[in-house]
N, C-alpha and C positions, 0 to 999 in steps of 0.2 A: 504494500500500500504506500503507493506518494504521500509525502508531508502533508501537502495540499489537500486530499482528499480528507486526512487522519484531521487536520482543520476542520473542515466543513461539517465534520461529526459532532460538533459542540457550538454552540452559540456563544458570541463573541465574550459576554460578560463570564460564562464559565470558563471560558480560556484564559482570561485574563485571573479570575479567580487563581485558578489553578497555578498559572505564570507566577505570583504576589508569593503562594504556598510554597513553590518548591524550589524558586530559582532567589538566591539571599543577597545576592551584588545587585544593587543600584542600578547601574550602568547597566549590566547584563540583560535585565528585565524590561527596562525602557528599551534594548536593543533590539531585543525576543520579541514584545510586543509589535514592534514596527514593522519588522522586517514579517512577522504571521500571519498578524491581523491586519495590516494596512497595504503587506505584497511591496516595501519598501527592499530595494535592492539591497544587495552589499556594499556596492561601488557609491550608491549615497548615503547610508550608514559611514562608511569608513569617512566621507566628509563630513558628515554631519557631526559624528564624534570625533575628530580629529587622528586618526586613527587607521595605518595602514590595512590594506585590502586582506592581508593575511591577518593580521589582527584581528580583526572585525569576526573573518569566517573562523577562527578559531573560537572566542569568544559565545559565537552563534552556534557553533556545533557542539560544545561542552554543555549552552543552556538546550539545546535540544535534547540530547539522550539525558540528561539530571532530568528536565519536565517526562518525557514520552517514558521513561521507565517508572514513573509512575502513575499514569493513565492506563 
């Protein structure tokens, strides 16, 4: 199952719920949110937080498997 899909199985205020619950860095969660529920790329995350392109997907892929293992 794509990300994308594993998204569309919850409505946005449970997502975000769940993102508050399980992801503890600041930054991280603001990052999470944008780039799942708003479809915010990487390449403008990494501007927006100042913050190289590897960066960013590192960041984003640590808060994805810490949330989806436990959904």
């Amino acid at each position: 199952m794509k990300v994308r899909e594993i998204v569309d199985t919850k409505s946005r205020n449970e997502w975000e719920y769940l993102i508050d619950q399980w992801i503890h860095d600041e930054r991280a969660r603001a990052m999470l949110k944008r780039h799942l529920l708003d479809c915010i790329s990487i390449q403008e995350l990494s501007e927006a937080f100042n913050l190289s392109w590897v960066q960013t997907q590192h960041i984003l892929q640590k808060s994805k498997i810490q949330l989806f293992k436990h959904i």
